[in-house]
C-alpha positions as CSV (number, residue, x, y, z in Angstrom):
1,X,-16.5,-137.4,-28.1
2,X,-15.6,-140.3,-30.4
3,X,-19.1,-140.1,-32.0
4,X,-18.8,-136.7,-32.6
5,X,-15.5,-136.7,-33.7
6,X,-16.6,-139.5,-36.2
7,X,-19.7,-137.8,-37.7
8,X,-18.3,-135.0,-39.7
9,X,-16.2,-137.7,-41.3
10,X,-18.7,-140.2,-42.8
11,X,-20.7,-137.1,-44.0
12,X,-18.1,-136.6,-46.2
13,X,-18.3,-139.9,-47.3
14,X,-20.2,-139.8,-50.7
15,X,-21.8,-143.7,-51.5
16,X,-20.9,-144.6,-55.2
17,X,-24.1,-145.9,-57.6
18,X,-23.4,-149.2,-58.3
19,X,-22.4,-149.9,-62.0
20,X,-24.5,-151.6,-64.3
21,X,-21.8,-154.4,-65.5
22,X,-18.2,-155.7,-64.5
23,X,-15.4,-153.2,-65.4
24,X,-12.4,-155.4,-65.8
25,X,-9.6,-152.8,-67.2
26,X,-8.8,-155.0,-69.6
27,X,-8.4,-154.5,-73.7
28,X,-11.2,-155.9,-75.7
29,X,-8.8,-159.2,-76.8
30,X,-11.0,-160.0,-80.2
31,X,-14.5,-158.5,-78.7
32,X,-16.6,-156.2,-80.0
33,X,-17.6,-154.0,-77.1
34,X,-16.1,-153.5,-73.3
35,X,-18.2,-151.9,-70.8
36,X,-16.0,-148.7,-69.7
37,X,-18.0,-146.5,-68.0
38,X,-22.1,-144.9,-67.3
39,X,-22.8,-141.6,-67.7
40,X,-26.0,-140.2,-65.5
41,X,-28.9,-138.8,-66.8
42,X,-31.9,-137.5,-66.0
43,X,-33.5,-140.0,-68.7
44,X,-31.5,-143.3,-67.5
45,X,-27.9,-144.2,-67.0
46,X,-26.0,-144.6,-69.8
47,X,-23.3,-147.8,-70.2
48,X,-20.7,-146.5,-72.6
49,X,-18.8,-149.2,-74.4
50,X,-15.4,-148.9,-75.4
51,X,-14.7,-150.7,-79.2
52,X,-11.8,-150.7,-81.8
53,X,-12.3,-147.5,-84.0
54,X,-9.6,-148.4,-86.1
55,X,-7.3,-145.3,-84.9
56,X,-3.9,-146.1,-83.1
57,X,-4.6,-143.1,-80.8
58,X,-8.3,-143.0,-80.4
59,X,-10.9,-145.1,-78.5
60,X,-14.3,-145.7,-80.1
61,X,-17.2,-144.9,-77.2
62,X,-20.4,-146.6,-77.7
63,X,-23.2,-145.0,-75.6
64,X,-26.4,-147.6,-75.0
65,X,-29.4,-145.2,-74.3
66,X,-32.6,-146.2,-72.9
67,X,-34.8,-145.2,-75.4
68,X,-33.3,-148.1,-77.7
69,X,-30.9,-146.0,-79.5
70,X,-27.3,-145.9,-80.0
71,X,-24.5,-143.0,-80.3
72,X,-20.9,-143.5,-81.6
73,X,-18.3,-141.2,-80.4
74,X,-14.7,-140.5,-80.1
75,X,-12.0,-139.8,-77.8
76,X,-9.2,-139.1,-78.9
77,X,-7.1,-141.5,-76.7
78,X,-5.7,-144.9,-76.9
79,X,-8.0,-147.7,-75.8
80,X,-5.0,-148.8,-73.2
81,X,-5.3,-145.0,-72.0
82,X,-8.9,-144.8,-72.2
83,X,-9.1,-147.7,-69.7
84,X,-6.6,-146.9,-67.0
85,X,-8.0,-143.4,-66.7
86,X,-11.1,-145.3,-65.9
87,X,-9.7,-148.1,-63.6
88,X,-12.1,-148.7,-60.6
89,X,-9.4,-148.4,-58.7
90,X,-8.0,-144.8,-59.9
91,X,-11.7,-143.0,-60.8
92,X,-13.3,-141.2,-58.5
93,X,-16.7,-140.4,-60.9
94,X,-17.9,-143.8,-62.8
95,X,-17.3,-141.7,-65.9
96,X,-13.7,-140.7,-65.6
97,X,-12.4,-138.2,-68.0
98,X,-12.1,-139.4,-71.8
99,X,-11.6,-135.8,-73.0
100,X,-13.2,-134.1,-75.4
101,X,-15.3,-136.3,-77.8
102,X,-16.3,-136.1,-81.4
103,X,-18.2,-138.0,-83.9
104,X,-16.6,-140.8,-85.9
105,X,-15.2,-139.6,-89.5
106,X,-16.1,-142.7,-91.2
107,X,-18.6,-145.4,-90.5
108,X,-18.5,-147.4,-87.4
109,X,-17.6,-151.4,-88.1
110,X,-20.8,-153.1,-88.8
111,X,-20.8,-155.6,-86.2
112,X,-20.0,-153.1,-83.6
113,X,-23.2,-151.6,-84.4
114,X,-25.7,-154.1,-85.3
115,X,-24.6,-155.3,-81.7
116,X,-24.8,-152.2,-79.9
117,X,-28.1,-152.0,-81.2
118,X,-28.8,-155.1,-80.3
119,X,-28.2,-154.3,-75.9
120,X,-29.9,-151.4,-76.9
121,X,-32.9,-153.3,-77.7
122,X,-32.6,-155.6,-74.5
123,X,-32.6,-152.6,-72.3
124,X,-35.8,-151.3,-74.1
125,X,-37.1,-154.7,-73.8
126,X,-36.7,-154.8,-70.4
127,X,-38.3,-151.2,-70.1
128,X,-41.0,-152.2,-72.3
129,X,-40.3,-150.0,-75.2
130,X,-42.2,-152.3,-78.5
131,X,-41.6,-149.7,-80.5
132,X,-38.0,-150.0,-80.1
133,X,-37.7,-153.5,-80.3
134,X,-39.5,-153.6,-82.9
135,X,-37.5,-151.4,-84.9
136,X,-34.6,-153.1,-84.0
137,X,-36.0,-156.4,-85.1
138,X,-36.9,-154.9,-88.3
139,X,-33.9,-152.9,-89.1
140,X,-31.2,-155.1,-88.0
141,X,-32.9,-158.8,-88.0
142,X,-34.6,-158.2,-91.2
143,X,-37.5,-159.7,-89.6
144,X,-41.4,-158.4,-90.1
145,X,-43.3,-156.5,-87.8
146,X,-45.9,-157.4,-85.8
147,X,-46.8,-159.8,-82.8
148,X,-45.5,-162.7,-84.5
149,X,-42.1,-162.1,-84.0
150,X,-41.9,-159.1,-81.6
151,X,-42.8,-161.6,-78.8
152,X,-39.7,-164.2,-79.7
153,X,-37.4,-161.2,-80.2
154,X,-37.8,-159.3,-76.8
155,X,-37.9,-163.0,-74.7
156,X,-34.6,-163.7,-76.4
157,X,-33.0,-160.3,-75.9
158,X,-33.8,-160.7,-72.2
159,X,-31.8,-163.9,-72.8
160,X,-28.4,-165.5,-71.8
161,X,-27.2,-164.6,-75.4
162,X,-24.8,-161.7,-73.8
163,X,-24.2,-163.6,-70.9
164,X,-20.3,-162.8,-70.9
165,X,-21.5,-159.2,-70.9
166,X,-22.4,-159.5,-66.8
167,X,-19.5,-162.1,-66.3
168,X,-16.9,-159.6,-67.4
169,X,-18.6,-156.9,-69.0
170,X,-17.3,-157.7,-72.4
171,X,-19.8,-158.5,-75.6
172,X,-18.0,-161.4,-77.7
173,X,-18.4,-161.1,-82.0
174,X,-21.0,-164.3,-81.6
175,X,-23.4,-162.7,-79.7
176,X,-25.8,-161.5,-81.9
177,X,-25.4,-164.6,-84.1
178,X,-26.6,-166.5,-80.5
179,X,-29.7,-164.2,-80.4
180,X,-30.8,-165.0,-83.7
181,X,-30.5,-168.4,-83.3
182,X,-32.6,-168.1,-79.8
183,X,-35.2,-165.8,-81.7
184,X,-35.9,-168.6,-84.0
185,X,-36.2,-171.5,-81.7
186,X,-38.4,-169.0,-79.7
187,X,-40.8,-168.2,-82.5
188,X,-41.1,-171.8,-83.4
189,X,-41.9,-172.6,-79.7
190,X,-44.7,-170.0,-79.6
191,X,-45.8,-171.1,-83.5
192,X,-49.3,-172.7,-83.3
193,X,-49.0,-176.3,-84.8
194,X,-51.8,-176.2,-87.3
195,X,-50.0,-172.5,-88.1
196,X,-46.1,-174.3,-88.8
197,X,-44.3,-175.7,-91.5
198,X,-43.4,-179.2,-92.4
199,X,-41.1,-179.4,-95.1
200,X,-41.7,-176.1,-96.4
201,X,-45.2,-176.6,-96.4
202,X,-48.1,-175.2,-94.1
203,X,-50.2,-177.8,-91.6
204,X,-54.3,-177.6,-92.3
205,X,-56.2,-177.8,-89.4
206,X,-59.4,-179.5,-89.6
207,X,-61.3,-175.6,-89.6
208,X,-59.6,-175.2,-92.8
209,X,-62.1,-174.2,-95.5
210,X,-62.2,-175.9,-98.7
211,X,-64.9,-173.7,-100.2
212,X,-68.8,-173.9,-99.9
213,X,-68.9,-174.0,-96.0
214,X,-66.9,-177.5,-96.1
215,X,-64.0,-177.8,-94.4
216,X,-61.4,-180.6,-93.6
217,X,-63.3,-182.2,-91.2
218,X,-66.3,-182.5,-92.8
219,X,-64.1,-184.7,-95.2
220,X,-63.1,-187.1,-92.2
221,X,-66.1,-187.1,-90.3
222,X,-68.2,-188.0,-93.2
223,X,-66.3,-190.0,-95.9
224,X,-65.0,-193.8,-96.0
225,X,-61.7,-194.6,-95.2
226,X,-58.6,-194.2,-97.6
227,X,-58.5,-197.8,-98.4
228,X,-62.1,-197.6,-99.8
229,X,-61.5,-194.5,-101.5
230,X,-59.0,-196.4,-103.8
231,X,-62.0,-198.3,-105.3
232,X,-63.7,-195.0,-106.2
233,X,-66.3,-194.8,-103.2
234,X,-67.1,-191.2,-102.1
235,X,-68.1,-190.0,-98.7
236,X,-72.2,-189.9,-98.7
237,X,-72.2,-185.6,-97.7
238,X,-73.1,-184.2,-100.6
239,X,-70.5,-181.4,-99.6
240,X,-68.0,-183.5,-99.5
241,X,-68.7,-185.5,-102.7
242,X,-68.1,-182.5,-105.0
243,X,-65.1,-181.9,-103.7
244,X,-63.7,-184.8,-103.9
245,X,-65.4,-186.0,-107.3
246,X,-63.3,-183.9,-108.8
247,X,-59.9,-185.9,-108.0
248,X,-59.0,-189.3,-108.9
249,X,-59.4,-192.2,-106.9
250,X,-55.8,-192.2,-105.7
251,X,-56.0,-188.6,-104.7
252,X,-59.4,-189.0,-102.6
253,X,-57.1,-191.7,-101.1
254,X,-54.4,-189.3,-100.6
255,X,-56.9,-186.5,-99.1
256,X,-57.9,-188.5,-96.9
257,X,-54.8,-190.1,-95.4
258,X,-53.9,-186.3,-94.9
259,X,-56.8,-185.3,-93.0
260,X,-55.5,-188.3,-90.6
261,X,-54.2,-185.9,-87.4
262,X,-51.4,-188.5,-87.1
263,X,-50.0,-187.4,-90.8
264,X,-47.7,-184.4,-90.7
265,X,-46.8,-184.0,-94.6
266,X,-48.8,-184.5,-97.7
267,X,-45.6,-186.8,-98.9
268,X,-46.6,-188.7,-95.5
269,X,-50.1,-189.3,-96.5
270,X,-49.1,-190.4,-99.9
271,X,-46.5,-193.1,-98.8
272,X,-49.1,-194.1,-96.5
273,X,-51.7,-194.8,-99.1
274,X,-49.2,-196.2,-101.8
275,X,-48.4,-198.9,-99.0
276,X,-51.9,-200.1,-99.4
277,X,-51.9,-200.8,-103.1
278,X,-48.1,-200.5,-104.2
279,X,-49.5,-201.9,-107.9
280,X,-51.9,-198.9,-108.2
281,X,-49.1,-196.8,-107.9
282,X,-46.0,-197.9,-110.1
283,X,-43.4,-195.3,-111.0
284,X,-45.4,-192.1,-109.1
285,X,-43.2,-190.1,-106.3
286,X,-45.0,-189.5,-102.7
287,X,-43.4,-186.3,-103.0
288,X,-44.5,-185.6,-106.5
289,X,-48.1,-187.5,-105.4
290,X,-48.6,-185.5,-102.4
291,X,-47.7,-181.9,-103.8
292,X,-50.1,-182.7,-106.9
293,X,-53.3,-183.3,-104.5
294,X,-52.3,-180.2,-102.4
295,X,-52.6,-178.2,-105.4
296,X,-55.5,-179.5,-106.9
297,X,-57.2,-179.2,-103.3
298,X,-56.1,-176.0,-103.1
299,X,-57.4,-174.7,-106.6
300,X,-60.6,-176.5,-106.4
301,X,-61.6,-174.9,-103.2
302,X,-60.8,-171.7,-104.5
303,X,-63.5,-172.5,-107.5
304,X,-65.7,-173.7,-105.1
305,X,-65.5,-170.5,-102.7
306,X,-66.1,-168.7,-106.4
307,X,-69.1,-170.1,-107.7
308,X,-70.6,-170.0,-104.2
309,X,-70.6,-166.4,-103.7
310,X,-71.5,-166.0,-108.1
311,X,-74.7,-168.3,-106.9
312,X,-75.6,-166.2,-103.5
313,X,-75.2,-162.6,-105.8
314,X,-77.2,-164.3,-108.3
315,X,-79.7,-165.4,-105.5
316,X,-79.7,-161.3,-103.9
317,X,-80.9,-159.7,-107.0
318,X,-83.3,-162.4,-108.0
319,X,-84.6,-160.7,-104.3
């Protein structure tokens, strides 16, 4: 008798999804967004966020949909209202009953938005949306598109920046400052080293061309050392030699102390060879020193590169 007594009571008994994040009832206290409620879908839940919409007797509602995107609404009650009619304790539905809604007269505060976008963007991150992400690193980061940064940009949206957001569902104004940050420190992480920058310049790596089929490392696998450079020797590949005949003792010097895989700078590789001979180099700047022989590396391989391919089209009609 008990069981069957019992039975028609816990069918009546509805279980209650579990919420996405912490619903605390409090006000926002100086944050941007406050998780209030989710609204079901047949495409995905959707977290609404509660944020100041400037009105005394209106709540801003910030819905986070999966797709990446965001929608502002507004209800016209009181944030304090807003939030006891949704009190865990007092709701029966996880959406409670804000009232009718309508769309914000004027824009929506900046940071509320570029941060709703933002857990917008982690959710389609975590779904795998690229397209999303990527238009939310694009539109809102300012950053380009592509592999180069998309990868940085989900990792750190799948981050700890919003941690506070599962601690007590609330979204602090620093946030998306945080996430930048992280995306940078991510993209430098995932940067190959001969592809990074060293005082605002670019690394070579030893592949790098320098016109004619000669690259870096032809230069340190066949030439003398620095030292010797300064007393005009020149490396006995002929490839090499016409590159290099074109600079200056000093700057062969230079090159060469920069092809070293120890020397991170071109100002690096010119300190390093003005040590040697500090009379041969009276008054000059390693800064000034090293920038010069990038350039004239740089230009000279482009002429090189040139009068290669004028000599193979001269070569093919000869044919």
């Amino acid at each position: 008798m008990t069981t069957s007594t019992s039975w028609p009571i816990q069918q009546q008994i509805k279980p209650r999804p579990p919420e996405p994040y912490p619903f605390v009832g409090a006000a926002l206290e100086g944050h941007l967004l406050a998780y209030v409620a989710v609204k079901r879908s047949k495409g995905g839940d959707i977290p609404m966020f509660a944020f100041e919409s400037g009105g005394a007797e209106e709540c801003g509602l910030m819905e986070i949909r999966p797709d990446g995107t965001v929608a502002p609404e507004i209800a016209n009650l009181s944030p304090t209202k807003f939030v006891t009619l949704n009190d865990p304790a007092l709701r029966q539905d996880p959406v409670g009953q804000p009232g009718p809604l309508r769309s914000p007269s004027g824009p929506v505060p900046a940071p509320v938005l570029r941060t709703a976008r933002a857990l917008a963007a982690r959710q389609a991150a975590a779904a795998g949306n690229g397209r999303s992400v990527e238009a939310f690193m694009t539109e809102v980061l300012g950053l380009w598109r592509g592999a180069r940064w998309q990868e940085p940009v989900s990792t750190a949206l799948l981050g700890d920046w919003v941690g506070s957001l599962h601690t007590d569902g609330r979204v602090g104004p620093g946030a998306l400052e945080y996430l930048k940050a992280e995306t940078r420190v991510l993209h430098r992480q995932m940067t190959p080293l001969w592809e990074r920058k060293v005082n605002g310049r670019r690394l070579w790596g030893l592949d790098f061309a320098l016109g004619d089929g000669l690259t870096v490392y032809d230069v340190v696998a066949g030439g003398p050392d620095p030292y010797e450079m300064l007393a005009g020797t020149v490396p006995d590949d002929p490839r090499v030699a016409t590159v290099l005949n074109d600079l200056t003792p000093a700057e062969r010097a230079v090159a060469m102390a920069w092809a070293d895989s120890q020397v991170t700078s071109w100002t690096e590789a010119a300190s390093s060879i003005m040590a040697l001979a500090p009379a041969q180099f009276t008054g000059l700047d390693p800064a000034a020193l090293g920038e010069r022989v990038r350039r004239k590396l740089k230009r000279l391989g482009a002429r090189h590169t040139a009068l290669a391919a004028a000599a193979a089209a001269q070569r093919w009609e000869r044919a």
